[in-house]
BANU-169802 format. One line per 10 residues: number of its first residue (from 1); their letters; for each residue y, z, x of N, C-alpha, C, O. Coordinates in nm, 2 decimals, m for minus. Atoms other than C-alpha are relative to their C-alpha. Layout:
// BANU-169802
NUM	a	Y,Z,X,Y,Z,X,Y,Z,X,Y,Z,X | ...
END
This chain:
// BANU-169802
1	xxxxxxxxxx	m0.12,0.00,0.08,0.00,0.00,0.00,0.12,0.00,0.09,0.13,0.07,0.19 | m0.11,m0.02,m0.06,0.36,m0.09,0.10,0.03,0.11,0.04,m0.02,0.19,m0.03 | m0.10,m0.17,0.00,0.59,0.23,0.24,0.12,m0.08,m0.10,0.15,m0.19,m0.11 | m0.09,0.03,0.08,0.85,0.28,m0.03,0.14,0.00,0.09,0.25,m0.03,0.05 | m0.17,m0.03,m0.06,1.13,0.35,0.23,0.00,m0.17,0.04,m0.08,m0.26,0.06 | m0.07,0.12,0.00,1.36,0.06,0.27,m0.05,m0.03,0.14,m0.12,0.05,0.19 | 0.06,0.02,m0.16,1.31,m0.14,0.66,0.17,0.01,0.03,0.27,m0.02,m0.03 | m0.14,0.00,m0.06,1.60,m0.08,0.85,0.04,m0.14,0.04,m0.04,m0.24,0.06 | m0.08,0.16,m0.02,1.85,m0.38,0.91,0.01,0.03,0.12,0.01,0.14,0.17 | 0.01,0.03,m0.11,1.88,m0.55,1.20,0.14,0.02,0.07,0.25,m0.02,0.03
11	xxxxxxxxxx	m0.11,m0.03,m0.08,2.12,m0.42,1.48,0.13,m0.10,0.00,0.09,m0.20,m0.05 | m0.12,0.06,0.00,2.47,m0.59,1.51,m0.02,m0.04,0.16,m0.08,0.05,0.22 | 0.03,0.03,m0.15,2.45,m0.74,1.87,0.16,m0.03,0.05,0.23,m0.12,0.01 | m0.16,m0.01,m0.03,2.78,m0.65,2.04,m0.04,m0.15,0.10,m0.15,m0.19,0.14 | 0.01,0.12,m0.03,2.92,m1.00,2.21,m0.04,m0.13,m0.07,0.00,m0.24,m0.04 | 0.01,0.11,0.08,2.78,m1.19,1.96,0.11,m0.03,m0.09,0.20,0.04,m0.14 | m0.16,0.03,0.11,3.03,m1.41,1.75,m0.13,m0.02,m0.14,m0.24,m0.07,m0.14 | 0.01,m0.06,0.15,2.96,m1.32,1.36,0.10,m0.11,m0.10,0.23,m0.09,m0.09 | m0.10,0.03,0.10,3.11,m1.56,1.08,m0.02,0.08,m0.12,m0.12,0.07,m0.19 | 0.00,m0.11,0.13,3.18,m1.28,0.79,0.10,m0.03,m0.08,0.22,m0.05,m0.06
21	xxxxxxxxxx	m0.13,0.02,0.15,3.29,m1.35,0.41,m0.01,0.14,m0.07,m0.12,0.20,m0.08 | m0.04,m0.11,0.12,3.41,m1.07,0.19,0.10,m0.06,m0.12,0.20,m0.13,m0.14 | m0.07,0.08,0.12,3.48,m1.15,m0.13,0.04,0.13,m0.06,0.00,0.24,m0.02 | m0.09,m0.10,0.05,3.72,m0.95,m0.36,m0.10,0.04,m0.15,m0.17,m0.05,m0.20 | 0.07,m0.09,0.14,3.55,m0.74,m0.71,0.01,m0.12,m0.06,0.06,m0.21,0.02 | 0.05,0.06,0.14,3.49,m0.96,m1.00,0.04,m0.13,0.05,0.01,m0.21,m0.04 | m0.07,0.16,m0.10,3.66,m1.30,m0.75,0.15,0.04,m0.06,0.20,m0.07,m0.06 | m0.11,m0.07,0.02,3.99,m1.11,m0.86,0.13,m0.09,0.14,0.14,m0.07,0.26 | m0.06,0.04,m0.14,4.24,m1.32,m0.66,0.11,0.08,0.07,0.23,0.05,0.08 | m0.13,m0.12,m0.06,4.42,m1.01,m0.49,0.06,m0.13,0.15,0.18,m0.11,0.19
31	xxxxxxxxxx	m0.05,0.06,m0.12,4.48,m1.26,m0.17,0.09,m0.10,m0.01,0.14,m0.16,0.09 | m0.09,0.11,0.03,4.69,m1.50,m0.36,0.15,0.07,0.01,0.25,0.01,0.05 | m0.12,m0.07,m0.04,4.98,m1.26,m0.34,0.03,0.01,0.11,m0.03,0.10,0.17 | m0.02,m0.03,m0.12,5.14,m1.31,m0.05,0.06,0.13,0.08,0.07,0.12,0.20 | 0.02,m0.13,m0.04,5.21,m0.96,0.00,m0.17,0.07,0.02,m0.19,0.09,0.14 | 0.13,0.00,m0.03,4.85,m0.88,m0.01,m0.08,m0.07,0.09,m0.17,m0.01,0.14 | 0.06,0.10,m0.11,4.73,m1.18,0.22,0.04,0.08,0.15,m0.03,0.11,0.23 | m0.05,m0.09,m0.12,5.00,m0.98,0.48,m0.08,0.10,0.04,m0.11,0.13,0.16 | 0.05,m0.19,m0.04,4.81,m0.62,0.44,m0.11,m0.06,0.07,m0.14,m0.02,0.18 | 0.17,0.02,m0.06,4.46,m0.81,0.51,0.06,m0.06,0.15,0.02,m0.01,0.26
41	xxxxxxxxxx	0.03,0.07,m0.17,4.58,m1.03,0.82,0.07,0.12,0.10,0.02,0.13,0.21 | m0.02,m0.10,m0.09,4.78,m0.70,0.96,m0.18,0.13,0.02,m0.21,0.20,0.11 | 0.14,m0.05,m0.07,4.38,m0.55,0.93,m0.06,m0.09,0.09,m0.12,m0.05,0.19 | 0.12,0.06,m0.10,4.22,m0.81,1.07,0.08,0.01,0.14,0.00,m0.01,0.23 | m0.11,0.00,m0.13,4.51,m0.77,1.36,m0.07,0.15,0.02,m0.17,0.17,0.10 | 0.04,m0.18,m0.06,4.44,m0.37,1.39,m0.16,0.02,0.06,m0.21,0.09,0.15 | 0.15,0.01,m0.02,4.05,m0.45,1.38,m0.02,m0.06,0.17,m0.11,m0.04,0.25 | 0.00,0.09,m0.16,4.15,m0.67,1.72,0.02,0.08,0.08,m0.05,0.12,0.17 | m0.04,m0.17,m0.08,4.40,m0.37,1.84,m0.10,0.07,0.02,m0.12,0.04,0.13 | 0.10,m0.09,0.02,4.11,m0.13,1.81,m0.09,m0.05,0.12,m0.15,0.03,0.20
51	xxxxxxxxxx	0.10,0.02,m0.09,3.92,m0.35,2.04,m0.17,m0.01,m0.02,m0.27,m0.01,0.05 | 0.12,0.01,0.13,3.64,m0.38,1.78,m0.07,m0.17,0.02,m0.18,m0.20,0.02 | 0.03,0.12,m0.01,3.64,m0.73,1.82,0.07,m0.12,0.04,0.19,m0.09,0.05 | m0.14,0.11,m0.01,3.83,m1.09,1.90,m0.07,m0.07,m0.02,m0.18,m0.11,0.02 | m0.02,0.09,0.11,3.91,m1.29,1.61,m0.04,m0.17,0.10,m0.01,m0.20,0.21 | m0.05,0.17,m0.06,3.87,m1.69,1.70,0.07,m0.04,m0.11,0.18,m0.08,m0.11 | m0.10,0.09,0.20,3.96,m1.80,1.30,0.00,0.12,m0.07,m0.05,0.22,m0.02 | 0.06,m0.06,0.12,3.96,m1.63,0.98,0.15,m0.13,m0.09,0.25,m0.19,m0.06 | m0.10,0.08,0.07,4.13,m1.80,0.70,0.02,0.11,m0.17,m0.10,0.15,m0.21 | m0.03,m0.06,0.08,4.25,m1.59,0.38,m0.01,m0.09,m0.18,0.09,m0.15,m0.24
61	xxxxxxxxxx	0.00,0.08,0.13,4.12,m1.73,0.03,0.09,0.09,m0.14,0.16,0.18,m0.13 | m0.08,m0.06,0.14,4.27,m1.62,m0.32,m0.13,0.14,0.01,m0.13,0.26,0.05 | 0.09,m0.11,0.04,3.95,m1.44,m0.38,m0.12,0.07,0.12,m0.22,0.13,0.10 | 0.10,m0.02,m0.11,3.79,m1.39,m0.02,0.06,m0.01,0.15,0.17,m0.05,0.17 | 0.00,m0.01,m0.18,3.80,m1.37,0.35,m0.10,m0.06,0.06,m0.22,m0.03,0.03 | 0.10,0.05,m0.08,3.64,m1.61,0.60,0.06,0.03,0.15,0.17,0.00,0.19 | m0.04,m0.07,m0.16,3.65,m1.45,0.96,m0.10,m0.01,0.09,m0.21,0.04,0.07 | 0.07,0.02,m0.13,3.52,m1.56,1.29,0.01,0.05,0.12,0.10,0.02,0.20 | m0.07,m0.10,m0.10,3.50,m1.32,1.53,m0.13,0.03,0.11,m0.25,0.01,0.09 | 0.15,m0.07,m0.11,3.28,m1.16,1.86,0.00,0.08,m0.02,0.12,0.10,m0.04
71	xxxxxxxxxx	0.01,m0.12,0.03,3.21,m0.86,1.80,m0.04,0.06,0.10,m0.14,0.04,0.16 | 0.01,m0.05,m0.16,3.28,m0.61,2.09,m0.05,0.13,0.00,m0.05,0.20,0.10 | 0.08,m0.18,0.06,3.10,m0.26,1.94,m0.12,m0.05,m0.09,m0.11,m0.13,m0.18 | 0.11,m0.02,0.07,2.76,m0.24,1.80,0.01,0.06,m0.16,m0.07,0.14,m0.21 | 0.03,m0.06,0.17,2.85,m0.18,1.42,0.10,m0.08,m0.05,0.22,m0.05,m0.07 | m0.08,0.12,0.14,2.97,m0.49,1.21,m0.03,0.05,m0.10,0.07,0.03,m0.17 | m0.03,m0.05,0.13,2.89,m0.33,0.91,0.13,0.13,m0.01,0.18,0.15,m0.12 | m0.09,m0.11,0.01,3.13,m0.01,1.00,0.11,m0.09,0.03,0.19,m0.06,m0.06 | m0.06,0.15,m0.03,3.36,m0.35,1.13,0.08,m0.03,m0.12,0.20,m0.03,m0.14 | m0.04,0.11,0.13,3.41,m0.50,0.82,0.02,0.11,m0.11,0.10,0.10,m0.20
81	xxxxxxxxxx	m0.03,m0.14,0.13,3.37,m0.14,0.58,0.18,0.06,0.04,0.27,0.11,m0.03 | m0.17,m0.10,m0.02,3.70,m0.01,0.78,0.09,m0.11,m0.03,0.17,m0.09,m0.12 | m0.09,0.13,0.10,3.87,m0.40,0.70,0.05,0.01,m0.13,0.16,0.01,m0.18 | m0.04,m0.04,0.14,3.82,m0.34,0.35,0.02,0.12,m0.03,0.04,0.13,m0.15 | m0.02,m0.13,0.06,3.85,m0.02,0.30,0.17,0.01,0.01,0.24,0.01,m0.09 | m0.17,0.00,m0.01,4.24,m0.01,0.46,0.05,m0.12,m0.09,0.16,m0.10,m0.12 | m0.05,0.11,0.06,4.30,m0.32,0.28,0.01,0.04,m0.11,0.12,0.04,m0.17 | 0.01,m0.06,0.15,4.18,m0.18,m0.03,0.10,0.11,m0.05,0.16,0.12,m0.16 | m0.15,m0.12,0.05,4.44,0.14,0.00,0.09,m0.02,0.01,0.17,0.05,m0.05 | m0.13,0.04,m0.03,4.72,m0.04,0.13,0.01,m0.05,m0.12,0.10,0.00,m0.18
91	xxxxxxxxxx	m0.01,0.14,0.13,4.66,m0.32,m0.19,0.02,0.12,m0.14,0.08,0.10,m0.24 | 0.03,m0.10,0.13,4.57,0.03,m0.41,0.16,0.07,m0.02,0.22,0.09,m0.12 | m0.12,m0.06,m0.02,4.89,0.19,m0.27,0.14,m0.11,m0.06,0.23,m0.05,m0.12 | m0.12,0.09,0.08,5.16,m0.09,m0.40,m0.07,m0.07,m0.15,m0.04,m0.15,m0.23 | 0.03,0.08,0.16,4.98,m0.17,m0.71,m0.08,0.09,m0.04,m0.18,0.13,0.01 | 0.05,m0.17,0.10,4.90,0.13,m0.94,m0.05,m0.05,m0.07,m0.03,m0.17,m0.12 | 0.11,0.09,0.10,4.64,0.11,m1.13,m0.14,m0.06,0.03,m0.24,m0.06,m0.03 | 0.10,0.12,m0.07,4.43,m0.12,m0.92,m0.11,0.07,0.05,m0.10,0.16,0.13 | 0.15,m0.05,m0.02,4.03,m0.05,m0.95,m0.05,m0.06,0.15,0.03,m0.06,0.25 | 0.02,0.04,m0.12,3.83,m0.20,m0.66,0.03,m0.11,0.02,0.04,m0.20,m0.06
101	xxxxxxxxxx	m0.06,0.14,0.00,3.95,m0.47,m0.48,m0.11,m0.09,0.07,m0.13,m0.21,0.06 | 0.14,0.14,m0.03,3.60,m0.59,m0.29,m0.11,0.02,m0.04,m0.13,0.14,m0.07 | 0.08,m0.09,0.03,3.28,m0.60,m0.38,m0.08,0.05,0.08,m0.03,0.06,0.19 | 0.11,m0.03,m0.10,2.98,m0.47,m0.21,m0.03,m0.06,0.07,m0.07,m0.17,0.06 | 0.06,0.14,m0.09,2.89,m0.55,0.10,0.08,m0.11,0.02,0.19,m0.13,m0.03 | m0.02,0.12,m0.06,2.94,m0.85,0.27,m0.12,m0.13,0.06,m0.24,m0.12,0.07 | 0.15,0.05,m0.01,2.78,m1.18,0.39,0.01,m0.02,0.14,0.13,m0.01,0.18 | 0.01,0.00,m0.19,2.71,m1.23,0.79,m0.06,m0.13,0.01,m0.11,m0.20,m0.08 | 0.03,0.11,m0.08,2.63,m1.50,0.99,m0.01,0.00,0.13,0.09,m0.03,0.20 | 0.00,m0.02,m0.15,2.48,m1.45,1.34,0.02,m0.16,0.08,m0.08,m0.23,0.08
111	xxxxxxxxxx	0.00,0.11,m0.11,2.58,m1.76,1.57,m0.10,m0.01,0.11,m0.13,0.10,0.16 | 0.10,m0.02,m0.12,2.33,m1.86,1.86,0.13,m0.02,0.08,0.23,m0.07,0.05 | m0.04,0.03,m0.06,2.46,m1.84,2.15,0.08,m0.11,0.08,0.19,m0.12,0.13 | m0.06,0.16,m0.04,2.47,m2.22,2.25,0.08,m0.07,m0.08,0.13,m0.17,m0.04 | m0.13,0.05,0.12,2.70,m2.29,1.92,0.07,m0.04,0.05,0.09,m0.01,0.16 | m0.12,0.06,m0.04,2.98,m2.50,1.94,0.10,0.10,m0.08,0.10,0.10,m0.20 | m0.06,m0.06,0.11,3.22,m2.24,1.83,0.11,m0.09,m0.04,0.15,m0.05,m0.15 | m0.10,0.08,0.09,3.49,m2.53,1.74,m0.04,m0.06,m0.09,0.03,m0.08,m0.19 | 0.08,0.01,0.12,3.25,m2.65,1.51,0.05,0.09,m0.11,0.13,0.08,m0.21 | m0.02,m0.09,0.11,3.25,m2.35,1.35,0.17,0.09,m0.02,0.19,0.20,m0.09
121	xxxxxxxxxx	m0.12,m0.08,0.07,3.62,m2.26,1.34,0.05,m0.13,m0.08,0.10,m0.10,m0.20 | m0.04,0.12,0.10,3.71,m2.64,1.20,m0.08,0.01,m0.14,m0.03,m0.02,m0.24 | 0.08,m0.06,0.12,3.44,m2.53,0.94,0.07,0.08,m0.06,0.10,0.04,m0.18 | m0.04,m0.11,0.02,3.61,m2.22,0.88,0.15,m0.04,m0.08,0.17,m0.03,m0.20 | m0.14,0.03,0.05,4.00,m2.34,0.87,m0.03,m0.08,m0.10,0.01,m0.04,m0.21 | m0.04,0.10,0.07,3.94,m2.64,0.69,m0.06,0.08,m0.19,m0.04,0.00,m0.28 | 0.03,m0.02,0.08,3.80,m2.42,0.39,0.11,m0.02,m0.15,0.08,m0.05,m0.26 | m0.08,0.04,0.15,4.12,m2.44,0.16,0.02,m0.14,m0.01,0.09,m0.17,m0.11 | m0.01,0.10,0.08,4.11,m2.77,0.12,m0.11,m0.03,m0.05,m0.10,m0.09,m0.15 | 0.14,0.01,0.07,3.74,m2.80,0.04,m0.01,0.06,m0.11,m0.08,0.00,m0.19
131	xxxxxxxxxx	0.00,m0.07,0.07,3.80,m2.55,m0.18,0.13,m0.09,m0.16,0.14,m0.06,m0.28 | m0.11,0.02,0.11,4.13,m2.77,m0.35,0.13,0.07,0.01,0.21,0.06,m0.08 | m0.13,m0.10,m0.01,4.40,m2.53,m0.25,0.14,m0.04,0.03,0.25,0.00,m0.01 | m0.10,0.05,m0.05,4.58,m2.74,m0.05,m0.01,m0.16,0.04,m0.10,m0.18,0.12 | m0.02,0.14,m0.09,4.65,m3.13,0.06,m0.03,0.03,0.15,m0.10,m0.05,0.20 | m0.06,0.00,m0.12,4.72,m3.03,0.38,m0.02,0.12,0.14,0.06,0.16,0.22 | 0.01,m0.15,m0.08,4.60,m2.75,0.59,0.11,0.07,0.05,0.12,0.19,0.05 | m0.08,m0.12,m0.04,4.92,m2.66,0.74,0.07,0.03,m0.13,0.14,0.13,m0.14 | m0.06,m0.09,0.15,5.03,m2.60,0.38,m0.05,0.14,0.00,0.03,0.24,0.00 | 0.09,m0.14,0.04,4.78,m2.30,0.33,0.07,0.08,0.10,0.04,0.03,0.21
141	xxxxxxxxxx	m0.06,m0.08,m0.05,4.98,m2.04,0.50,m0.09,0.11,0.06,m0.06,0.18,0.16 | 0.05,m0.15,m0.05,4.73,m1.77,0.55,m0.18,m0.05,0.02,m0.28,m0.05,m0.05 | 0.10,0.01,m0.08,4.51,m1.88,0.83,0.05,0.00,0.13,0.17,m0.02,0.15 | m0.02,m0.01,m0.07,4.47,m1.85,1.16,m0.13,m0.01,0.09,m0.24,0.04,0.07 | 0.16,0.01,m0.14,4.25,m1.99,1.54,0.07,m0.01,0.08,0.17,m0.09,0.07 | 0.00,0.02,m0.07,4.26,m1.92,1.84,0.04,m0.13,0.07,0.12,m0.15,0.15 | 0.03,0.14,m0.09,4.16,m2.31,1.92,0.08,m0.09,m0.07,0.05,m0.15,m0.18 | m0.06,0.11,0.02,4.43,m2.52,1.92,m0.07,m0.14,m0.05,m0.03,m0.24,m0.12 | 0.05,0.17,m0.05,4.22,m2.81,1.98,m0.10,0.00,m0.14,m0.16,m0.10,m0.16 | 0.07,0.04,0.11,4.04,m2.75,1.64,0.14,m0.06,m0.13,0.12,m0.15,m0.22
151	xxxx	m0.10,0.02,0.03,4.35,m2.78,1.48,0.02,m0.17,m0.02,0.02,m0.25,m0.11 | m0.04,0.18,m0.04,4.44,m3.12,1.61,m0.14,m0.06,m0.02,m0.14,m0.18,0.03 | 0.10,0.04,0.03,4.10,m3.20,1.51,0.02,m0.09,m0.18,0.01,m0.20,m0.24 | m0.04,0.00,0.20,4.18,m3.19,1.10,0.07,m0.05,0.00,0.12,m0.07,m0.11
END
């Protein structure tokens, strides 16, 4: 017979680059407010400060977060819980009222090492227009890579 205890998840491997989406409660577009897009990109900035990790992309949807990052500490799940969680009290603190703002959890994406990471940041940026957001990527205001040269790619 199976054991009923859950299997433990798989370690976080510091150095590895991580593409992570967090999406917002019910797809609630708290990120379309450009006051709110500010609180999140000043976390994903303090999460850098901290030394936790460095960012290559992330791009800020109405209802989500796509972020490309290496991860320099062994705990992307504590990573990404302290992201939303400040995010969530900053967003709870100017807007009274406001139940949760992400949901549970998040989704991960381990990269192999031999990856092209400009692949995967032109994947990443180019998401609001796949999505319809924008004509134009430099329209979409609330994104941000490292790699120039993916840029000039789009």
């Amino acid at each position: 017979m199976p054991s009923p205890r859950p299997q433990p998840l798989p370690r976080s491997t510091q150095g590895t680059h991580y593409v992570v989406t967090a999406v917002t409660y019910g797809r609630v577009p708290w990120l379309h407010d450009p006051l709110y897009a500010r609180i999140a990109r000043h976390e994903i900035e303090t999460c850098e400060r901290q030394g936790w990790l460095r960012s290559e992309a992330w791009v800020l949807m109405p209802d989500r977060v796509h972020w490309l990052f290496e991860l320099r500490v062994p705990m992307l799940g504590q990573v990404v819980q302290t992201f939303k969680s400040q995010t969530a009290r900053a967003i709870r603190g100017r807007c009274r009222g406001a139940g949760s703002i992400w949901q549970a959890g998040f989704m991960d994406r381990r990269l192999r090492p031999d990856a092209d990471l400009g692949d995967h940041v032109r994947e990443l940026i180019a998401q609001p227009r796949r999505d319809g957001l924008d004509g134009r990527l430099r329209a979409h205001r609330h994104w941000w890579t490292r790699d120039t040269h993916a840029i000039a790619a789009l």
